[in-house]
C-alpha positions as CSV (number, residue, x, y, z in Angstrom):
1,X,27.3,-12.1,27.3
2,X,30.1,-11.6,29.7
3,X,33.6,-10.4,27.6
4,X,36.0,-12.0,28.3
5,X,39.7,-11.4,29.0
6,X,41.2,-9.4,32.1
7,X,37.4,-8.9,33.5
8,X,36.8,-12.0,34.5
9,X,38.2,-13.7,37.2
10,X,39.9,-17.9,37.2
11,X,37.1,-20.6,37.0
12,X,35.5,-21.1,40.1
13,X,36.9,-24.4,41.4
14,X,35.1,-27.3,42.0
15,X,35.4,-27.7,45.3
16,X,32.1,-27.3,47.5
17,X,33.1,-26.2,50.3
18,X,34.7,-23.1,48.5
19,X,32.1,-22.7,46.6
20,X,29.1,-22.7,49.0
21,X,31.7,-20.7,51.6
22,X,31.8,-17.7,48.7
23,X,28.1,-18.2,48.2
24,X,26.7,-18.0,51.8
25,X,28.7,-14.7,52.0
26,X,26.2,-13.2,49.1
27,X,23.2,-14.6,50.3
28,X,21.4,-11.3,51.6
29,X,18.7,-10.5,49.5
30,X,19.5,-8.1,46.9
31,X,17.4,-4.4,45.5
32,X,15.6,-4.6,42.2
33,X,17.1,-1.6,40.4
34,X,17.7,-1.8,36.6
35,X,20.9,-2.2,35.4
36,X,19.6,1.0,33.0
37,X,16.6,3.4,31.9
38,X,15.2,2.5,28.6
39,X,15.0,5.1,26.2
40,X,11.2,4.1,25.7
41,X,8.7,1.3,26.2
42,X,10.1,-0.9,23.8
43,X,8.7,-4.8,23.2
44,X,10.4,-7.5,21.0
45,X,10.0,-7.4,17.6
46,X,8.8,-3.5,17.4
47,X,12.1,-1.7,17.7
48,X,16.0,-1.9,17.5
49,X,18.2,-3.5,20.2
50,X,18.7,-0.7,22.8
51,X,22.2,-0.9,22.4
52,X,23.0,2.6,23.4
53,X,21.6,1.7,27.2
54,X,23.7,-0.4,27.1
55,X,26.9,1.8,26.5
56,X,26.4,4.2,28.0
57,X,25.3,2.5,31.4
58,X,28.6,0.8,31.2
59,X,27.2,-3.1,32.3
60,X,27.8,-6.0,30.0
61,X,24.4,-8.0,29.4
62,X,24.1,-11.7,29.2
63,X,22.3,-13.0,25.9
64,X,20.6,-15.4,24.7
65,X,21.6,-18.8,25.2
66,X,22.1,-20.0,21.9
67,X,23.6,-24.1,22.3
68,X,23.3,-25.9,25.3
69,X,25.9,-28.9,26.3
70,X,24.5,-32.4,26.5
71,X,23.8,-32.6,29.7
72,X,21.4,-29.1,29.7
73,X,20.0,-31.1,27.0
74,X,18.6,-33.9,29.5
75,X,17.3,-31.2,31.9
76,X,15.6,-29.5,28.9
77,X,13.3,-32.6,28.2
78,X,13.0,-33.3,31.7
79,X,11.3,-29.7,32.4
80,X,8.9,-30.2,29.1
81,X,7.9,-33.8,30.7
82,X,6.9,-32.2,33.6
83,X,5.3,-29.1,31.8
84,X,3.0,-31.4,30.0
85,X,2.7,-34.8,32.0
86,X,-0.2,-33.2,34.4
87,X,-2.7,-31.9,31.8
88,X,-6.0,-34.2,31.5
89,X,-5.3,-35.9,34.6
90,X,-8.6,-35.9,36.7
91,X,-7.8,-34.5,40.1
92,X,-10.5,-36.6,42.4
93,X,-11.0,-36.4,46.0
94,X,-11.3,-33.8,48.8
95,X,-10.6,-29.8,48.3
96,X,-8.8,-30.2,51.7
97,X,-6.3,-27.4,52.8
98,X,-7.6,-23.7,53.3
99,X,-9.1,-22.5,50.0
100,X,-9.0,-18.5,50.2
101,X,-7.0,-16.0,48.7
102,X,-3.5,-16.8,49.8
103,X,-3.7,-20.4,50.1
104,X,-1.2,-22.4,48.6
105,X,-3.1,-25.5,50.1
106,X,-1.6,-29.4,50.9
107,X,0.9,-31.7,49.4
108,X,0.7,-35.1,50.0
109,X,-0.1,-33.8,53.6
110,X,2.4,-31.6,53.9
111,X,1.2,-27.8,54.1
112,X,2.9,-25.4,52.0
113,X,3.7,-22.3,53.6
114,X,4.4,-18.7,51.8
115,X,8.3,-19.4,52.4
116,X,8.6,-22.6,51.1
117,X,6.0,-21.4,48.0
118,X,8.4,-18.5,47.1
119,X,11.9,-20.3,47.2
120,X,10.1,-22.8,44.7
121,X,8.8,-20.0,42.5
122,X,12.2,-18.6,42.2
123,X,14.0,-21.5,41.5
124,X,11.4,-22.2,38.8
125,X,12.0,-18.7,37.9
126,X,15.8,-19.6,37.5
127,X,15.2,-23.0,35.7
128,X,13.4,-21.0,33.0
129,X,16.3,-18.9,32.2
130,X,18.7,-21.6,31.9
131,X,16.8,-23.8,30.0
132,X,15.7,-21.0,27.4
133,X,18.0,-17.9,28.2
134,X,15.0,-15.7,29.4
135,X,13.4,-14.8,32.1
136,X,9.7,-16.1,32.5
137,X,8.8,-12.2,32.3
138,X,10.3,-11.3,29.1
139,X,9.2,-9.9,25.6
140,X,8.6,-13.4,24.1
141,X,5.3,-15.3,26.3
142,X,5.5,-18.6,26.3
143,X,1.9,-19.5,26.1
144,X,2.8,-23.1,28.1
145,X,4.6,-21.7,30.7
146,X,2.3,-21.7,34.2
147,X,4.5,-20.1,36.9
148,X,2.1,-20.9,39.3
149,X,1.9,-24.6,38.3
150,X,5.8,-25.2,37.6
151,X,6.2,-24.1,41.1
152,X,3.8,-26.6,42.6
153,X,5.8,-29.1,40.2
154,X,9.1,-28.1,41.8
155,X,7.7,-28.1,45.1
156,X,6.3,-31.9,44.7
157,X,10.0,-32.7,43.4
158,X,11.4,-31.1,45.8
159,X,9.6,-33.4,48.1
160,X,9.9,-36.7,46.8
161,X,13.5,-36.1,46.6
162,X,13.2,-35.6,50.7
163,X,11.1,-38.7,50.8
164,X,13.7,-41.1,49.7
165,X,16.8,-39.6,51.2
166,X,18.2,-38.1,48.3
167,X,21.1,-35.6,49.4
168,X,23.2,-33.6,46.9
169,X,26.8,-33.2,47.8
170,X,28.6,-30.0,47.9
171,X,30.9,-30.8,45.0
172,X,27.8,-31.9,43.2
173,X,26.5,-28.4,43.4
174,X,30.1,-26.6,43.1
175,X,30.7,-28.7,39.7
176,X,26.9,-28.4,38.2
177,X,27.3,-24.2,38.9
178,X,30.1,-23.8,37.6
179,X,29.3,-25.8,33.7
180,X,25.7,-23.7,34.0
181,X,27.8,-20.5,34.5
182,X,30.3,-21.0,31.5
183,X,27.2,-22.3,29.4
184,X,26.0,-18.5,30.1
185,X,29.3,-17.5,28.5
186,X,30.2,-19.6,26.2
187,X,32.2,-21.6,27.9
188,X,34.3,-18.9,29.6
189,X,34.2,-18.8,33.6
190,X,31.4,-16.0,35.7
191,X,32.7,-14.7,38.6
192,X,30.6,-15.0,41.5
193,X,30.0,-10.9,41.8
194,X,29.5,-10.7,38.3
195,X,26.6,-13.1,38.5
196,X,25.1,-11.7,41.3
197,X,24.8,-8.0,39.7
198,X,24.0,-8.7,36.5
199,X,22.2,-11.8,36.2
200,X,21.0,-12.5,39.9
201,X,20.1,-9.1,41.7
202,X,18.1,-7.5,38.3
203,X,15.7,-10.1,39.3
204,X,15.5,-10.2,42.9
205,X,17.1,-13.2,43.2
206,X,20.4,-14.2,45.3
207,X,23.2,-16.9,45.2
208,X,21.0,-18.4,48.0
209,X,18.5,-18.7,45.2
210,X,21.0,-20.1,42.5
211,X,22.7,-22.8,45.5
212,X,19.1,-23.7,46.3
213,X,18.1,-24.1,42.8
214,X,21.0,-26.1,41.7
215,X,21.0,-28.5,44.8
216,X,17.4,-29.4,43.6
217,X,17.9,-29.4,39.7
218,X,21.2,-32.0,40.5
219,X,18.5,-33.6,42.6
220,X,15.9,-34.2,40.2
221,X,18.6,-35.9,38.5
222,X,19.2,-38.6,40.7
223,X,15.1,-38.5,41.4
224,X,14.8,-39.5,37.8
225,X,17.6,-42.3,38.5
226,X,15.9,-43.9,40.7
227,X,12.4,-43.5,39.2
228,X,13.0,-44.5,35.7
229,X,15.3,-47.5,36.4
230,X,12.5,-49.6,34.2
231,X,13.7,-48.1,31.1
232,X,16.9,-49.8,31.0
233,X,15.3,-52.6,30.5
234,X,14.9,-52.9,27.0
235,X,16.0,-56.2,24.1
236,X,18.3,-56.0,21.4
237,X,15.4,-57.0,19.5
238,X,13.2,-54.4,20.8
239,X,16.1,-51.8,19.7
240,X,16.8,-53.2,16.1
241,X,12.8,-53.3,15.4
242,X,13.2,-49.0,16.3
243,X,16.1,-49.0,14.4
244,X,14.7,-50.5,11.3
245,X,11.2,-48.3,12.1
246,X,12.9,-44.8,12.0
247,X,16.0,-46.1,9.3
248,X,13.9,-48.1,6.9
249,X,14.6,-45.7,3.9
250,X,11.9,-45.3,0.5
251,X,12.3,-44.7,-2.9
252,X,9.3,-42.9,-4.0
253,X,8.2,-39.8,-6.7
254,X,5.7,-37.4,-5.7
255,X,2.6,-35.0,-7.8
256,X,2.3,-31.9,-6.5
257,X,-0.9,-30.4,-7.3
258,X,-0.6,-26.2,-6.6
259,X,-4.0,-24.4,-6.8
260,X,-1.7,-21.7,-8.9
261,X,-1.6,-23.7,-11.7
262,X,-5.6,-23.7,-11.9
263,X,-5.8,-20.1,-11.9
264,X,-5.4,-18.6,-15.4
265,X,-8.4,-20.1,-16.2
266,X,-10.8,-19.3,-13.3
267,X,-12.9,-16.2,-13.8
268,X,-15.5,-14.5,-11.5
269,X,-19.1,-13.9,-12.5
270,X,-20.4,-11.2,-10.2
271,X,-23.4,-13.1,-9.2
272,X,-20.7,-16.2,-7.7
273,X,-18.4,-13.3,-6.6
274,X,-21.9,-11.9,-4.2
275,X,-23.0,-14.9,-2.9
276,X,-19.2,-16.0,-1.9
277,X,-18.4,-12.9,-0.5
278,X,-21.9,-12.9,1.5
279,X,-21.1,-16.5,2.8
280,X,-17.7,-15.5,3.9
281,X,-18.4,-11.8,5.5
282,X,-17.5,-12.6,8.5
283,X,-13.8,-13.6,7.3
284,X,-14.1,-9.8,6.2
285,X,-14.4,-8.2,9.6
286,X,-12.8,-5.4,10.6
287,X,-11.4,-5.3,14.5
288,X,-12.1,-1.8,16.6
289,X,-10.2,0.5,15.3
290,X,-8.6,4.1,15.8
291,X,-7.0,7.1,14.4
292,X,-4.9,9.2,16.4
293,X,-3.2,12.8,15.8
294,X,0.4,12.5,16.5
295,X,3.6,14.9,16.6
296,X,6.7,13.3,15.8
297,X,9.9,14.5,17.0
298,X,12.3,12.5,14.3
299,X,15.9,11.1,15.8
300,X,17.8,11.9,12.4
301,X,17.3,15.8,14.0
302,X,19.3,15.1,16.9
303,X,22.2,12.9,15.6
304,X,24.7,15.8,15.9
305,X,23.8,16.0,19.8
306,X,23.8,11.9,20.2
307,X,27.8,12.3,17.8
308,X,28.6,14.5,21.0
309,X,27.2,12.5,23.4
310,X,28.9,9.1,22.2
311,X,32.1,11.1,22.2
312,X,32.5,11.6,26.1
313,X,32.3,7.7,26.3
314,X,36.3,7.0,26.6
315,X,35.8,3.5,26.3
316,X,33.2,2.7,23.6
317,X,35.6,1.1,21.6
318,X,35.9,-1.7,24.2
319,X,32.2,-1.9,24.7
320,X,31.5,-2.1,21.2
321,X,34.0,-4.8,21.0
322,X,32.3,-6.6,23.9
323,X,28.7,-5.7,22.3
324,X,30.6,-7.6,19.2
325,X,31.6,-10.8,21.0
326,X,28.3,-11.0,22.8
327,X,26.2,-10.7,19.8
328,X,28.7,-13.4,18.0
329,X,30.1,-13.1,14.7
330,X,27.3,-14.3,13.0
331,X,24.3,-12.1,14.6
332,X,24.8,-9.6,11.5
333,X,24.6,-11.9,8.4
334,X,24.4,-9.7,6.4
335,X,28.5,-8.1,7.7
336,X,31.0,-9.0,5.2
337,X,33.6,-8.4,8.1
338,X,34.2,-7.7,12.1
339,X,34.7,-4.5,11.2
340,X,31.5,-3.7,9.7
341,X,29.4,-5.4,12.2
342,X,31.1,-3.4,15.1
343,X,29.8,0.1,12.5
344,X,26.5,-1.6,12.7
345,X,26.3,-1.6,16.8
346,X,27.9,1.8,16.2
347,X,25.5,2.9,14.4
348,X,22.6,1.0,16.7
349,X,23.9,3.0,19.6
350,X,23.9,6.4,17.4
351,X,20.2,6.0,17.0
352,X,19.6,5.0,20.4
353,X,21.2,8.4,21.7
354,X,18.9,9.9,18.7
355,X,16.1,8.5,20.0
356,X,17.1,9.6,24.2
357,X,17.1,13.1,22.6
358,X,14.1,13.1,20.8
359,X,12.0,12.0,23.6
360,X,13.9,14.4,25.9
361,X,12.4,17.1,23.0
362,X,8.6,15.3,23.1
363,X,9.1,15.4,26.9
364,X,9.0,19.1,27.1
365,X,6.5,19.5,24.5
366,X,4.2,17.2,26.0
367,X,4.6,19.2,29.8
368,X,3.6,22.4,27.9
369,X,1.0,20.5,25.9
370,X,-0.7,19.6,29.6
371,X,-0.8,22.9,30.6
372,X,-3.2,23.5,28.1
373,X,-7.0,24.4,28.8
374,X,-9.2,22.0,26.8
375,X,-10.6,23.7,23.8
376,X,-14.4,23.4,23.1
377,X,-15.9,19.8,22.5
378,X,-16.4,21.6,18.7
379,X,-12.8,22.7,17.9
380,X,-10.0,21.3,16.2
381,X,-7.7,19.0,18.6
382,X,-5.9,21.0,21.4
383,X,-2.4,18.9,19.9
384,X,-3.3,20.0,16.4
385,X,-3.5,23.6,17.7
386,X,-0.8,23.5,20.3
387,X,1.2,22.0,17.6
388,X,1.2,24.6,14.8
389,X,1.3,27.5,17.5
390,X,4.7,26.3,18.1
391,X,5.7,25.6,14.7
392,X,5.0,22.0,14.1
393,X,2.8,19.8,12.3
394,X,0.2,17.4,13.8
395,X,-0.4,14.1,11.1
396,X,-3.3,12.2,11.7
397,X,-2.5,8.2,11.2
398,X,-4.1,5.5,9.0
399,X,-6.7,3.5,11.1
400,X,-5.2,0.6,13.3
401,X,-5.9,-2.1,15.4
402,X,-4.6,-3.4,18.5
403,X,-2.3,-5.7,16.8
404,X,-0.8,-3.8,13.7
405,X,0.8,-0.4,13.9
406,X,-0.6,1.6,11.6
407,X,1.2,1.9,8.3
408,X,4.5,3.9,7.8
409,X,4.5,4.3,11.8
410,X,7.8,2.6,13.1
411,X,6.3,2.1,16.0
412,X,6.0,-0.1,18.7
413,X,3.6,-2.2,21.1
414,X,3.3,0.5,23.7
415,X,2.3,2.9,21.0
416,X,-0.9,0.8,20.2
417,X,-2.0,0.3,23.8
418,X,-1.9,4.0,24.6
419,X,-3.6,4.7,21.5
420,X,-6.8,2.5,22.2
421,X,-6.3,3.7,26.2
422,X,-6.9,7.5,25.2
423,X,-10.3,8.7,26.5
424,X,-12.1,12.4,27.2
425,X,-10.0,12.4,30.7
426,X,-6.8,10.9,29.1
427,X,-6.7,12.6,25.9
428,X,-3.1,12.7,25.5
429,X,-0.1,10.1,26.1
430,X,3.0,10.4,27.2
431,X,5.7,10.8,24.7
432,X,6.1,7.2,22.6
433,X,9.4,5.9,21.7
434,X,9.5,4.2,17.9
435,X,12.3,3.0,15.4
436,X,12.8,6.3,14.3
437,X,11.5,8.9,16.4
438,X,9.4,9.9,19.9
439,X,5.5,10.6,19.4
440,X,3.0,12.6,21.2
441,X,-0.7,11.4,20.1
442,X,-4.2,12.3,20.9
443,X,-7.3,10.9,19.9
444,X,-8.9,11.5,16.2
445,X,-11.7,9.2,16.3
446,X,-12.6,5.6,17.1
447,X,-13.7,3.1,14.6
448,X,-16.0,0.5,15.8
449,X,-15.9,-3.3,14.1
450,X,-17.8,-3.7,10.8
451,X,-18.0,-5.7,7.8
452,X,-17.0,-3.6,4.7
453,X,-18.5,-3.3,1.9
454,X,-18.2,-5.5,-1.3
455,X,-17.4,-2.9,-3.2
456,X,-14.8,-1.3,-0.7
457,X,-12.6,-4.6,-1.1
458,X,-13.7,-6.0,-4.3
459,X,-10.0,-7.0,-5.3
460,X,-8.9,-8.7,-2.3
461,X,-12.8,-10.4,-2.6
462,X,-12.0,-11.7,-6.0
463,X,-8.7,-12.8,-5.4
464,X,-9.9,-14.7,-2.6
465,X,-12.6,-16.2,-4.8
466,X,-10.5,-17.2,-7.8
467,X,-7.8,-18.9,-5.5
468,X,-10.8,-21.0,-3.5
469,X,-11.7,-22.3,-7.0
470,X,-8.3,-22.7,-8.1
471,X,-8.0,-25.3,-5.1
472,X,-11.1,-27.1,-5.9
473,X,-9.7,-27.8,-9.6
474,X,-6.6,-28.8,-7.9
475,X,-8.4,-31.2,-5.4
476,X,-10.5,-32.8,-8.2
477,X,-7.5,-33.1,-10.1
478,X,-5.4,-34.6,-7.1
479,X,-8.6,-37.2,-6.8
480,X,-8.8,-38.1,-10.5
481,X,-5.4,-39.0,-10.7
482,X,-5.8,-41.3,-7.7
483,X,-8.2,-43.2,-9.1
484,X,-6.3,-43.4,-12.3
485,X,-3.3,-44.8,-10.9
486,X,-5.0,-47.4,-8.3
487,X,-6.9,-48.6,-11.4
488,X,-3.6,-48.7,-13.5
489,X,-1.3,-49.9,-11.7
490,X,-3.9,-53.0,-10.5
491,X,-3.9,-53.3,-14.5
492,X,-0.5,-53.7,-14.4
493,X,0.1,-50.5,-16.1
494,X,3.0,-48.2,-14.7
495,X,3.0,-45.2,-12.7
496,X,4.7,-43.2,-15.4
497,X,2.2,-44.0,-18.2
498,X,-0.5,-43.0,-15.8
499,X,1.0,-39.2,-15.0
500,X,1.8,-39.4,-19.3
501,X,-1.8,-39.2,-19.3
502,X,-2.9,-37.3,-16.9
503,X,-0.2,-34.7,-18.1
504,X,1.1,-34.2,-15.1
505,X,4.8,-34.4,-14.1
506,X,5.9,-36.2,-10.9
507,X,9.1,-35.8,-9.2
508,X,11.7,-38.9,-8.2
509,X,12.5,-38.0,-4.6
510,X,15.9,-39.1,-3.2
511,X,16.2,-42.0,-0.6
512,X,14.4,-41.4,2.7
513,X,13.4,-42.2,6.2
514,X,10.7,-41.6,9.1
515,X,14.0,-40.0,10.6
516,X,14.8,-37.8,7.8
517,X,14.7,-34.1,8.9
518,X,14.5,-32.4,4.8
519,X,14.0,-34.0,2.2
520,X,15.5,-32.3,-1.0
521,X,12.3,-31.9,-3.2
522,X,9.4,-30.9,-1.1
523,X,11.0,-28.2,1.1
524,X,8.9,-25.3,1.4
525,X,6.3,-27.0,-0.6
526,X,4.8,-29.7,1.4
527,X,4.6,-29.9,5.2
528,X,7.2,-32.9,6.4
529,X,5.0,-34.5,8.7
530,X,2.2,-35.2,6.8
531,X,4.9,-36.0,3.7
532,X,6.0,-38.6,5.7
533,X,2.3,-40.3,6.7
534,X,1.2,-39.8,3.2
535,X,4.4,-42.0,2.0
536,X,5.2,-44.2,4.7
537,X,1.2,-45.1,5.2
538,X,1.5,-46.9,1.6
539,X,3.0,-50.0,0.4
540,X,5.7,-50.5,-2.1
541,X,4.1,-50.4,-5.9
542,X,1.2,-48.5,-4.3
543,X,-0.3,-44.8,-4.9
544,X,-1.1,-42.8,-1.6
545,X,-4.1,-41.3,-1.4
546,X,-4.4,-37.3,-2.5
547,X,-3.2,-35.2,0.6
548,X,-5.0,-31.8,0.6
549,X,-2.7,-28.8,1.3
550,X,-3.7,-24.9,2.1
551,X,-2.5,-24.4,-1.5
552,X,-3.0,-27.5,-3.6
553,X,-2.6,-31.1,-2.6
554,X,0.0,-33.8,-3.9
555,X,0.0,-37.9,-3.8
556,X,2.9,-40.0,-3.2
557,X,3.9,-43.3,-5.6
558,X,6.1,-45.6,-3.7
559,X,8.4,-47.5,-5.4
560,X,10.3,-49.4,-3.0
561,X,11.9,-50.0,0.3
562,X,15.6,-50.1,0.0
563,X,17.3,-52.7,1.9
564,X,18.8,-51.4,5.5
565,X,22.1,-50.7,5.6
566,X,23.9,-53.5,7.4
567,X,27.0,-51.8,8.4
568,X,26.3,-48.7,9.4
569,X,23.3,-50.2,11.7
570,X,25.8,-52.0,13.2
571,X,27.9,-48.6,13.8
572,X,24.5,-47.2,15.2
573,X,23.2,-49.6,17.6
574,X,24.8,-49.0,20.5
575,X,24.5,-45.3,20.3
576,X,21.0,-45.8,19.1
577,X,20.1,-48.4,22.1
578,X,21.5,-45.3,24.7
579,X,18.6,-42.9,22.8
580,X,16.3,-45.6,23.3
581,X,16.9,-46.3,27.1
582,X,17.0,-42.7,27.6
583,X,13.6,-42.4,26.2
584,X,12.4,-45.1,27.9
585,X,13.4,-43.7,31.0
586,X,11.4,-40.1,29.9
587,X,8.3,-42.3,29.9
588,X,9.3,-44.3,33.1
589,X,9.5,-41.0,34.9
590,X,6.7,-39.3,33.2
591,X,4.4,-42.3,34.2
592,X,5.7,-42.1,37.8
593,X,5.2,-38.5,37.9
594,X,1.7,-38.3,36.4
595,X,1.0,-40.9,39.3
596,X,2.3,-39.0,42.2
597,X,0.9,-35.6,41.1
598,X,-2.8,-37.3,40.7
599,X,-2.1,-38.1,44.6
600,X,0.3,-35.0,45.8
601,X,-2.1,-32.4,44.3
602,X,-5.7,-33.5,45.4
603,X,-5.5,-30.5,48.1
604,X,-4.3,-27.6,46.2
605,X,-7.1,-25.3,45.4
606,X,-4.7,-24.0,42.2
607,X,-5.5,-27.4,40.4
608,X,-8.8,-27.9,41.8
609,X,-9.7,-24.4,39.4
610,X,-7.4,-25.9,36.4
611,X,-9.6,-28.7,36.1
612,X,-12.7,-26.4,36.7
613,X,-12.3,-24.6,33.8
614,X,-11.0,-27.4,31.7
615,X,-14.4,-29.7,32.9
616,X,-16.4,-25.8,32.1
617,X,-14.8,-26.0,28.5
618,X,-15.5,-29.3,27.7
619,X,-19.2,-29.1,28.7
620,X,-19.0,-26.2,26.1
């Protein structure tokens, strides 16, 4: 985030033509330098924030976006209706348009040129990081995310809004920049500079870019307007049956069934203990694995030079205050104060100028280490040797694979991919930047993929058996008492008198709805979802049938449906009827578009090979 205070500059005002005046004078294309050098080759969720970068680089950083205002909201939805509303359609008809390399084919007979192409890809580039707070390229993949095909998306929008003469006014764009700017900052104004060189020009990207991209989001906008006016059309009737669907509240008790209960009692004979672990070896499979021989060059060594270093910053008081009010207050929950959140970024940016130095140290071990003439295919590792000869001690790690680092290694996802990429003619990396320290490794030996032995992981083997069996005597039991209660309570007997029998214990659940988000009771035991089809699948007086879970099962008795709420319906409805209309209009729109992509996108090769390899799957 931005700080705020005497940095930044008034809100930008609405009008356009001040607005697009200040923006055409930015509108050159912009270098791609980082804002700083990393200290290492650090991915999400291996290492701490490089806060230290940061610092000492001097550039405040925008975070993560974490509330949007309502109206990001409806752009939000809109973008996952589009993500989604394409798959499964059949794409018939011609490959027209030129299908070689290059080729971003026909639209509705329109050809798309590389121009046009790249403006949309940008824009979708943009429209990702203000929907989500990241850039498409960042540490966390979204596995849904097509660039390729969001930009054919956007570039089909982009024309239908052309079609029917829909033209964006300059205040339009002015007003919609400025509430996405100060969502970026919590709701405190972005100069124009400051977006360009720290949001913008990291990317490539230009207020050219931003304009465009805003003129067409404010567009689709009005495209879904006009599209979707059929949703509005929806009866009072229509609304209160919804309203009654997703408020119609239960009274109901539930049996869990855990497969821990079952467990005490389960044993394992070896001959049922071979035969299960024979028909589940392959569950047992070991991945490719390796073992390297690493130096590490520990950051708690060099904390008196990073002390020094952090001392010629004049201001790092301000920019751990800034650091502070970016992260927001509650970003270290475990702080009791301000105070001792700001020591914790202190401390983050001690260990980041730890870490600088001790790669700086595996750096200049690693150019003498290179110098080295290979030692005979027979003797020890040149970094074991190289190592002592200058004092220090080569470790050689626990076996790993690709995915985990190998234990007590605070390392990250770089280290792994340079372990499995070392080879005869590579046999050394470059210096490897963890939690706690910079590495040097070379290859120990390669582990191929294998199924161990019984014996070798007997324990985990048994544990695994006695819990499969555990479920099985939780399943039966689950089943038993199912038939139980339907016969019972078609007896006339009660649902209490049945569990009294069964010895089992049920639990009275409060008050609940198809709507309901928790439900006190079965949080963290049973997944909601299926809860709720379990319960709301079976009439009043009546027992569900057992729902299997990964670690038991459980059956639902419902009491009774409680009698809607008159008044507060009547306080709901006319929000309620906007949700509805809204998500009328989704469909309306989603419907529309689905139709015009089956026609716009008949010539581009890039959906022509989508539906390939979907068609090659299915005939799989």
């Amino acid at each position: 985030m931005f700080p705020s205070g005497r940095e930044l500059l008034p809100q930008l005002p609405p009008q356009g033509d001040i607005f697009i005046a200040a923006m055409k004078g930015h509108s050159q294309r912009v270098g791609t330098q980082p804002l700083f050098t990393l200290t290492g080759q650090g991915e999400a969720g291996y290492g701490a924030p490089l806060v230290l970068a940061k610092i000492l680089a001097k550039k405040n950083m925008i975070g993560t976006i974490r509330k949007h205002s309502k109206w990001m909201w409806w752009v939000i939805i809109v973008a996952i209706i589009i993500t989604f509303v394409y798959w499964g359609s059949a794409i018939n008809g011609p490959r027209g348009g030129a299908g070689g390399r290059g080729s971003f084919g026909v639209i509705n007979g329109e050809t798309i040129g590389q121009g046009s192409f790249l403006d949309a890809q940008r824009e979708v580039i943009l429209s990702h990081f203000f929907s989500t707070g990241e850039w498409p390229d960042g540490g966390r993949k979204n596995p849904n995310f097509d660039l390729e095909r969001e930009t054919y998306f956007r570039l089909l929008l982009v024309q239908k809004q052309n079609e029917l003469g829909i033209v964006v006014s300059d205040e339009a764009v002015a007003k919609t920049a400025t509430e996405r700017m100060r969502a970026l900052n919590r709701g405190n104004p972005i100069p124009l500079d400051a977006l360009v060189k720290n949001i913008l020009a990291p990317k490539n990207l230009t207020l050219e870019d931003f304009q465009r991209f805003i003129r067409h989001d404010v567009g689709v906008q009005q495209l879904i307007a006009v599209t979707s006016v059929g949703g509005n059309l929806v009866t009072p009737q229509e609304v209160r049956s919804f309203y009654e669907r997703e408020h119609q509240e239960l009274s109901a008790q539930i049996v869990f069934f855990p497969a821990t209960n079952y467990l005490a009692g389960i044993s394992a004979p070896p001959a049922a203990l071979s035969n299960f672990f024979e028909l589940q070896s392959a569950s047992y499979r070991l991945p490719e694995r390796v073992q390297v021989n690493y130096v590490k060059f520990f950051a708690t060594n060099f904390l008196t030079e990073a002390r020094a270093q952090l001392a010629q910053v004049t201001n790092l008081e301000a920019m751990i205050e800034a650091e502070y009010q970016a992260r927001g207050s509650n970003y270290f929950a475990d702080a009791k104060s301000p105070a001792e959140a700001k020591e914790k970024i202190r401390a983050l940016a001690l260990n980041e100028a730890a870490l600088t130095a001790a790669r700086k140290q595996a750096l200049a071990f690693d150019a003498e280490l290179f110098d080295q003439k290979p030692v005979a295919p027979d003797a020890p590792d040149t970094l074991v040797t190289f190592a002592k000869a200058k004092g220090l001690t080569a470790l050689v790690s626990p076996p790993f694979d690709r995915e985990q680092p190998p234990a007590g290694l605070e390392v990250r996802a770089d280290f792994l991919r340079a372990a499995f990429a070392l080879s005869a003619d590579e046999p050394y990396s470059q210096p490897l930047v963890g939690s706690d320290g910079a590495y040097v490794i070379s290859l120990n030996k390669k582990l191929p993929s294998e199924i161990p032995t019984l014996e070798s992981i007997r324990d985990r083997v048994t544990q695994d058996y006695r819990f499969r069996e555990a479920i099985m005597k939780a399943h039966q039991a689950g089943l038993n008492l199912y038939t139980a209660a339907t016969n019972a309570l078609a007896a006339g007997k009660t649902f209490a008198s049945v569990c009294g029998e069964a010895n089992v214990r049920p639990t009275l659940l409060p008050p609940f709805s198809i709507s309901s988000r928790a439900i006190s009771g079965i949080d963290g035991r049973v997944n909601l979802p299926q809860f709720k089809q379990a319960a709301f699948s079976t009439p009043p007086g009546q027992v569900s049938n057992f729902s299997p879970t990964r670690d038991g099962g459980f059956l639902v008795f419902v009491q009774a449906k409680l009698p809607l709420d008159e008044v507060r319906m009547k306080a709901d409805l006319p929000e309620f009827t906007l949700a509805v209309r809204q998500t009328r209009k989704g469909e309306a729109f989603n419907e529309w578009f689905r139709h015009e992509a089956e026609k716009g996108f008949k010539d581009v090769p890039y959906f022509h090979q989508q539906q390939s390899q979907l068609n090659g799957v299915s005939k799989k």
